[in-house]
C-alpha positions as CSV (number, residue, x, y, z in Angstrom):
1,X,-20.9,-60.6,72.3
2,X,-19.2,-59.9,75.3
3,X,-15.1,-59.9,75.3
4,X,-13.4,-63.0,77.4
5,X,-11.8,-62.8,80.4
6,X,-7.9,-63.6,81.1
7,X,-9.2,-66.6,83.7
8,X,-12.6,-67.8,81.1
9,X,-9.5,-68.0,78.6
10,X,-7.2,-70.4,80.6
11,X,-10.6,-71.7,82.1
12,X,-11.4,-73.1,78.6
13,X,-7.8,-75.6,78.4
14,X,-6.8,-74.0,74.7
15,X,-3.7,-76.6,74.8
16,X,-2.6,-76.0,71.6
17,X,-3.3,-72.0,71.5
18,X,-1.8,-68.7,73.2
19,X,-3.6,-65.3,74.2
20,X,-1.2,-62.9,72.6
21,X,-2.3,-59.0,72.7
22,X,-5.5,-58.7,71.6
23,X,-6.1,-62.8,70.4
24,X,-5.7,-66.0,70.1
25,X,-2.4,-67.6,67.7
26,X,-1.9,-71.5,67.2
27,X,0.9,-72.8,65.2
28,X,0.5,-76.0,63.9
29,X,3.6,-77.7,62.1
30,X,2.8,-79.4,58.4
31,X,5.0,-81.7,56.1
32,X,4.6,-79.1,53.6
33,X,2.6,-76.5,52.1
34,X,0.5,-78.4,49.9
35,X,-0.7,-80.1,53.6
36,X,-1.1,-76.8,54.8
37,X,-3.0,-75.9,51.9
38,X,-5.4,-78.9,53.0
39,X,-6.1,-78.0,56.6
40,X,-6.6,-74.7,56.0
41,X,-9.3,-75.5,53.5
42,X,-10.7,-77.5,56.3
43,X,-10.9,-74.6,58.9
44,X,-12.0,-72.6,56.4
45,X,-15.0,-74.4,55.6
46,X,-15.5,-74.9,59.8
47,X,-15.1,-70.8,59.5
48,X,-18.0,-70.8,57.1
49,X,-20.6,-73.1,59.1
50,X,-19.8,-71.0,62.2
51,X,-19.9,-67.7,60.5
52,X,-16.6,-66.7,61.8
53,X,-13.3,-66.5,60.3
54,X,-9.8,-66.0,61.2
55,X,-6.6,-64.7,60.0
56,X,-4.0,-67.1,58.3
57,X,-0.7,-67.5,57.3
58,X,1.0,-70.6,55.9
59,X,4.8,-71.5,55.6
60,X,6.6,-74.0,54.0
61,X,6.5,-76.4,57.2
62,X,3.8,-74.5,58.8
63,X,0.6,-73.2,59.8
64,X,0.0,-69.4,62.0
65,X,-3.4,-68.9,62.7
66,X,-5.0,-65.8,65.0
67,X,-8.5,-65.8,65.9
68,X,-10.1,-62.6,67.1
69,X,-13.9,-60.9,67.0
70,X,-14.4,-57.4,66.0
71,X,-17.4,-56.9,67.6
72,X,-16.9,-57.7,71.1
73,X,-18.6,-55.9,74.1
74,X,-16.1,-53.7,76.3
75,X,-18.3,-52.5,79.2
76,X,-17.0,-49.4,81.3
77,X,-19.5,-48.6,83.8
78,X,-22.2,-47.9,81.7
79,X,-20.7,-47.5,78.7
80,X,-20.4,-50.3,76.2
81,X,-17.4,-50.2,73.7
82,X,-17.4,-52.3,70.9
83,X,-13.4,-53.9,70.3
84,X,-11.3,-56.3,68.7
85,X,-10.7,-59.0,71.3
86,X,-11.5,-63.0,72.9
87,X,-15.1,-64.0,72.6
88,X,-16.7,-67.1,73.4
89,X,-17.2,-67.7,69.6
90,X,-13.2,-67.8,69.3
91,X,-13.0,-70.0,72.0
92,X,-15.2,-72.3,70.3
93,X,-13.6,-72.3,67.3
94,X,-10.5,-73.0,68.5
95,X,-11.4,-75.9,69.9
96,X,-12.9,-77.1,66.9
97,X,-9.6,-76.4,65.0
98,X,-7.5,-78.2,67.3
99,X,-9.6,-81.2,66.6
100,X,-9.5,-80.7,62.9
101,X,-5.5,-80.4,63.4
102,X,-5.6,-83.9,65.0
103,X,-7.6,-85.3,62.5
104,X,-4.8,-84.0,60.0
105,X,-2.6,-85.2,62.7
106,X,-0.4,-82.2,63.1
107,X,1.2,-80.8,65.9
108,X,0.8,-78.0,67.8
109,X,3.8,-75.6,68.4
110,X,2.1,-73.2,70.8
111,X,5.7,-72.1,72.5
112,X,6.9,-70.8,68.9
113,X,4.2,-67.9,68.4
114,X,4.4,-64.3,68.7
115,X,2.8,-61.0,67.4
116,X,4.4,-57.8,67.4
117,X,2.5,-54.1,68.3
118,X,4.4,-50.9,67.9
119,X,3.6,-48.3,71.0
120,X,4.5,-44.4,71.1
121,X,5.1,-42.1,73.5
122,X,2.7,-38.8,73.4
123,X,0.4,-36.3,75.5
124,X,-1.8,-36.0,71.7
125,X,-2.6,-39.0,70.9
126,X,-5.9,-37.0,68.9
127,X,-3.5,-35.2,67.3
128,X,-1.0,-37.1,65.8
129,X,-3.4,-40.4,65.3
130,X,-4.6,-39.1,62.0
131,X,-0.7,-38.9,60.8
132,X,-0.2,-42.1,61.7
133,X,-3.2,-43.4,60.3
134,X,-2.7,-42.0,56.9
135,X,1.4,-43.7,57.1
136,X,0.5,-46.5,57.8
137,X,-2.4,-47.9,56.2
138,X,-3.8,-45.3,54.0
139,X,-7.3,-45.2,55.8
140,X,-8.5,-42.7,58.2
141,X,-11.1,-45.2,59.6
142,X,-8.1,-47.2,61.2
143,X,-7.9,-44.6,64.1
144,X,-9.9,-46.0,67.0
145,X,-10.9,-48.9,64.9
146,X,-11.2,-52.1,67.4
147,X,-10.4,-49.6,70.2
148,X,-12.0,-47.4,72.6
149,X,-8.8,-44.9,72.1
150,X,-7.0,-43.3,68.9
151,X,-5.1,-46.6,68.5
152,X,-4.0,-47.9,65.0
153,X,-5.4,-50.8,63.9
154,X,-5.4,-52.0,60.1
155,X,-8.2,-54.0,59.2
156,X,-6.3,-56.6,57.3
157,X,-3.5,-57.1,59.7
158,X,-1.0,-55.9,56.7
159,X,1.1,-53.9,59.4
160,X,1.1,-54.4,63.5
161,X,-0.9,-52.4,65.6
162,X,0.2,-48.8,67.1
163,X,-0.6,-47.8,70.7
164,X,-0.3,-44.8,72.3
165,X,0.8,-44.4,76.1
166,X,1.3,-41.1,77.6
167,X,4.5,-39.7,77.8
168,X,6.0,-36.6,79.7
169,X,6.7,-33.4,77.0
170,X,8.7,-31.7,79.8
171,X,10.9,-34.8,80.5
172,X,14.3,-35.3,79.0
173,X,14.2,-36.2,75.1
174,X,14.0,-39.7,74.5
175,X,13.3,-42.4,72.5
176,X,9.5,-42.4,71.9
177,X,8.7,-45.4,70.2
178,X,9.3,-48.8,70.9
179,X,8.4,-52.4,70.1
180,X,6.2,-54.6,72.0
181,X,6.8,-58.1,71.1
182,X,4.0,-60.7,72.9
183,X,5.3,-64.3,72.9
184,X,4.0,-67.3,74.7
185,X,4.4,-67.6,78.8
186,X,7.0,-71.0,78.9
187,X,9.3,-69.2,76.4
188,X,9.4,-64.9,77.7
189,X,12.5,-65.9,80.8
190,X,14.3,-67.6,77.4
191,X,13.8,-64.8,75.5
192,X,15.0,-62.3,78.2
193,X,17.8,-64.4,78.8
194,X,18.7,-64.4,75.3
195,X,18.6,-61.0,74.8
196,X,20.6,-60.2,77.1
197,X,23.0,-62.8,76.3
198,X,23.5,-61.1,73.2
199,X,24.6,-57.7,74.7
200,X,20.8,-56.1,76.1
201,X,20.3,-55.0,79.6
202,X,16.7,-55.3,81.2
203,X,15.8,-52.0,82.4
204,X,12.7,-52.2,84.1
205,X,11.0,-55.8,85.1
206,X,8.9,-54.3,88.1
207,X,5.6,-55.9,86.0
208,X,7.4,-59.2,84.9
209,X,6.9,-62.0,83.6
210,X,3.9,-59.2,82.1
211,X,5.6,-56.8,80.5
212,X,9.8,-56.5,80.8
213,X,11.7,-53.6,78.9
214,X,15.1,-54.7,77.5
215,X,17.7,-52.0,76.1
216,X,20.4,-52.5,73.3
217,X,23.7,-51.3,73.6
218,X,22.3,-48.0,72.1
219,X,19.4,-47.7,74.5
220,X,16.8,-48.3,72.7
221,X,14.3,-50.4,74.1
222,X,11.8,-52.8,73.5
223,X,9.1,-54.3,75.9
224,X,8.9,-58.1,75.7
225,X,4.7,-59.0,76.8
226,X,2.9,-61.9,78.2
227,X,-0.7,-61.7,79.1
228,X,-0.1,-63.7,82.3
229,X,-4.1,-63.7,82.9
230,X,-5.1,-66.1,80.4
231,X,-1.9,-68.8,81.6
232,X,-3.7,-72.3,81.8
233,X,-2.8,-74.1,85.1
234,X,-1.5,-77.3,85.6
């Protein structure tokens, strides 16, 4: 099934739900777990009819959810790549949850979700994949899994994804990997502010509001993320 664009994302009005790296997260806000215990049962069983599932986590007061296919088509050119991303079946279901949310007449907190994707610096990627792999999730098939690169990916979410970018070996040393932390549009200038509130400096915002690196006092930095393509207008 082919992967979703950025605008057939915001095209489809997800109100309740936010394109975060490589999905779609809702939050929805229960009285307590046993509540959440019910709704979930009831997307579970919507999961079932449509023959798709997604990956859940309840709280105490509420409800993450992340929907994301593993088989969706990544053309380039001629080549087809199958990868974890958006397909029209999670835009489906998503609707269907939100209306299985109002009929449990819970609300959506779409501003409060996040995800967090670990990315490191290297020319060898090939090479050091397999290391990485092996650390952190004891499976070799995790390499390239869900990715047309050597990307980490665990196949039960246990531990955030791991991207490689290239870096230059002749540069000056420095700190090779970072965290990428995707949050929801309305709330990324918040977040920036806040950070540097609390003593960070933004170092490079030439590709905000999509990706702006913030330093600590120490200079190690972190890239805050917004997939700006899939922002719903209006």
């Amino acid at each position: 099934m082919d992967m979703m664009t950025g605008t057939q994302i915001a095209e489809a009005r997800l109100i309740d739900w936010r394109k975060l790296a490589q999905g779609l997260h809702a939050r929805y806000l229960v009285d307590d777990f046993a509540a959440g215990a019910r709704f979930v049962a009831a997307v579970g069983e919507l999961g079932v009819d449509l023959g798709h599932h997604l990956r859940v986590s309840v709280g105490h007061d509420h409800v993450d959810l992340e929907l994301v296919s593993d088989d969706a088509v990544y053309r380039d050119g001629d080549v087809e790549h199958v990868v974890e991303w958006v397909t029209r079946r999670d835009l489906d279901l998503a609707q269907r949850i939100t209306e299985i949310a109002a009929d449990h007449r819970l609300d959506a907190d779409p501003a409060s979700v996040s995800e967090i994707e670990l990315g490191l610096d290297t020319t060898r990627s090939a090479t050091v994949a397999p290391v990485w792999a092996a650390l952190l999730t004891g499976d070799a098939a995790a390499q390239g899994r869900g990715t047309p690169g050597d990307e980490i990916r665990d196949a039960t979410g246990r531990v955030p994804n791991l991207w490689f970018t290239a870096g230059d070996e002749a540069s000056t040393p420095h700190q090779r990997v970072h965290v990428e932390v995707y949050v929801a549009p309305e709330v990324a200038e918040q977040r920036v502010s806040a950070a540097v509130a609390a003593g960070g400096e933004v170092v490079d915002d030439s590709q905000a509001p999509g990706l702006t690196v913030i330093a600590d006092q120490d200079g190690n930095r972190g890239v805050l993320c917004v997939d700006t393509s899939a922002v719903t207008e209006g």
